[in-house]
C-alpha positions in Angstrom: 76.4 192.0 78.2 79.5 191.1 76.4 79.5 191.9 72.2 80.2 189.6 70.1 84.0 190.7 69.1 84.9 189.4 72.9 83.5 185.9 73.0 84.6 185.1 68.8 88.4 184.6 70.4 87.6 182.8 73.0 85.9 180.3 70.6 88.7 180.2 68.5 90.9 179.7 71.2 89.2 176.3 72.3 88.5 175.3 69.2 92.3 175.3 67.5 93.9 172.7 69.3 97.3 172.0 68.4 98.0 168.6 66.9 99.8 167.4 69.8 96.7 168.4 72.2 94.7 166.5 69.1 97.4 163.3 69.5 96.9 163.6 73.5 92.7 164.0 73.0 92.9 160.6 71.3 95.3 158.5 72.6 94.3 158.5 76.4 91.6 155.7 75.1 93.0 154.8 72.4 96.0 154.1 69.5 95.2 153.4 66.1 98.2 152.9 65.0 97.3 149.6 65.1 96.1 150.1 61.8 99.2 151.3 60.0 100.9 148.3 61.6 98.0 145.8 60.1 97.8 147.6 56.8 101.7 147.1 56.9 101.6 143.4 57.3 99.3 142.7 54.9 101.5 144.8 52.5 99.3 147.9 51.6 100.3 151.2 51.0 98.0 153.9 52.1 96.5 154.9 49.4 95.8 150.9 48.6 94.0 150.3 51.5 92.2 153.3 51.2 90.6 152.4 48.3 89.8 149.1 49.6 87.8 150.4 52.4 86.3 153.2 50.2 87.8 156.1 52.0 90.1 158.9 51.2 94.1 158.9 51.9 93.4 161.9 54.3 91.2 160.6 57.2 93.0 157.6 57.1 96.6 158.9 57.2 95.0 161.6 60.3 93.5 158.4 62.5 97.1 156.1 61.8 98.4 159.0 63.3 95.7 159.3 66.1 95.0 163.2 65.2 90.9 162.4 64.7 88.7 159.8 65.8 87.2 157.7 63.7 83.1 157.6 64.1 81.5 153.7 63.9 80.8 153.7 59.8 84.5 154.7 59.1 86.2 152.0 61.8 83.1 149.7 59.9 85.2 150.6 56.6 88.2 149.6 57.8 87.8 147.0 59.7 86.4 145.0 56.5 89.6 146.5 54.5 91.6 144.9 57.2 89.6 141.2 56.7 89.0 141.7 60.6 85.7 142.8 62.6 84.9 146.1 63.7 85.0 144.8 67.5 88.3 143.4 67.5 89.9 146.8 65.8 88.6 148.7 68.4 90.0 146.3 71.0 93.2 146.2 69.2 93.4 150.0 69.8 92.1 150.1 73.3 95.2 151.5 75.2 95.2 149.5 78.2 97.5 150.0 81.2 99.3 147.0 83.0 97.3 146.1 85.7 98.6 144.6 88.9 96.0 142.0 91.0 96.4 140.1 93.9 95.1 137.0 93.6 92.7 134.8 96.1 93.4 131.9 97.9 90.9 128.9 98.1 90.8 124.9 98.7 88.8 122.4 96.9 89.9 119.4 99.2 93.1 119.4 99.8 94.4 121.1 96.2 94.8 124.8 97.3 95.1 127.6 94.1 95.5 131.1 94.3 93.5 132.4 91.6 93.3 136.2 89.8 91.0 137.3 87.6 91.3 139.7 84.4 88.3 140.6 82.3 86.2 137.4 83.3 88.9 135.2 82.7 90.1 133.4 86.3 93.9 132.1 85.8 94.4 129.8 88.9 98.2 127.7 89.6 97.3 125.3 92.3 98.5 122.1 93.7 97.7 119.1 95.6 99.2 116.2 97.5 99.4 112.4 96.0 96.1 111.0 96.9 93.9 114.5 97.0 90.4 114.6 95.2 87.5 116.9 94.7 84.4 117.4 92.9 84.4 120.7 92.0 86.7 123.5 91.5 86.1 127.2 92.5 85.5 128.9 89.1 82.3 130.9 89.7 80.2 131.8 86.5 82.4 130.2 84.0 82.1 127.7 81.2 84.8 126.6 80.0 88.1 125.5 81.7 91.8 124.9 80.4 93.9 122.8 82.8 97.8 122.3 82.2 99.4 120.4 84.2 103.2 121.5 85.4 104.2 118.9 87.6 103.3 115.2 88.5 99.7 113.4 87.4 96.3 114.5 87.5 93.6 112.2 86.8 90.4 114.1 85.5 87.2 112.3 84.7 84.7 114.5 82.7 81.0 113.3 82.0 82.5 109.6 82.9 85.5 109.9 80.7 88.7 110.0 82.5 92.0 111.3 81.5 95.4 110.9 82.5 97.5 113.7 82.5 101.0 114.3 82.9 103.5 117.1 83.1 103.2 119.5 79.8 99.6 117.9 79.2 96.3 120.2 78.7 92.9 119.3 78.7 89.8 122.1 77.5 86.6 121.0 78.4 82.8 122.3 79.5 82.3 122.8 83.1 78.0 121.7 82.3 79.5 118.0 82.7 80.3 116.4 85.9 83.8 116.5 86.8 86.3 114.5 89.2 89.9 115.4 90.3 92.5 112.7 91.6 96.5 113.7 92.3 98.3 110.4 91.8 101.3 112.2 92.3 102.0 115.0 93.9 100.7 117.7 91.2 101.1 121.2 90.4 98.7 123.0 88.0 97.0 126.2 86.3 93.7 126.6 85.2 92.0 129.1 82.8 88.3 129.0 83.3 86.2 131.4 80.6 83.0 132.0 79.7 83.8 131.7 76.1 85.7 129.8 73.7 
């Protein structure tokens, strides 16, 4: 059985991390020095804001600086200090890698897209000869769709409503209506489908 005078420094040990080990602990999810940068453009010192969000200059200064991590009433706090919601703050400090996809190819008729997908949104550039139409575009599960057009005209006709659209044009619409797709010219295009606005 060990005594107590050999397991107390092995506590003490774990326990005191350096502040770079601290930094490290914290920043492999997440940076919030996001928030020094939105305190900074709305033109707070630190000891401002943190009397706007009803907090001490301390804890403050020790997340900015990613050496604690905030618990859910505190990122609450500041969130409302920074006018913003406590969702987007935390995805504002999400550290997120680049991420590489390859993309899938499909055909709707004779327009062709190779689409990817990040975090349900599908980005799809696609084109189609003078003459091509479909009915219906491959965006599985999504709502909403944002269509550019690059090159040439596209005619779209949403719930009975048709649009001409040329190069540099954009149309946003809901996928519930019926839709119609008609390359009058040889057409090149990208489309963002979501599920939310």
């Amino acid at each position: 059985m060990a005594d107590e005078g050999s397991v107390k420094p092995a506590r003490e040990a774990t326990a005191k991390k350096s502040r770079a080990e601290r930094e490290a602990e914290v920043r492999r999810k997440y940076d919030f020095g996001v928030i020094r940068s939105l305190r900074q453009e709305k033109g707070l010192t630190i000891e401002k804001f943190a009397k706007l969000c009803g907090l001490s200059y301390a804890p403050i200064s020790r997340i900015e600086t990613n050496l604690i991590k905030p618990n859910l009433e505190t990122l609450d706090k500041i969130a409302k200090g920074l006018g913003i919601t406590t969702y987007n703050l935390v995805a504002m400090a999400e550290k997120r890698d680049a991420e590489l996809r390859e993309g899938h190819e499909y055909k709707a008729g004779a327009f062709e897209f190779r689409t990817f997908t990040f975090d349900g949104v599908n980005v799809s550039y696609g084109s189609a000869p003078k003459g091509a139409k479909t009915d219906e575009l491959d965006m599985r599960n999504q709502q909403y769709e944002n269509l550019v057009v690059q090159s040439g005209i596209l005619e779209v006709t949403v719930n009975n409503r048709t649009f001409r659209l040329q190069a540099g044009e954009a149309l946003q619409y809901d996928r519930v209506f019926p839709r119609t797709y008609i390359a009058v010219e040889d057409t090149r295009i990208v489309l963002v489908s979501h599920s939310n606005t």
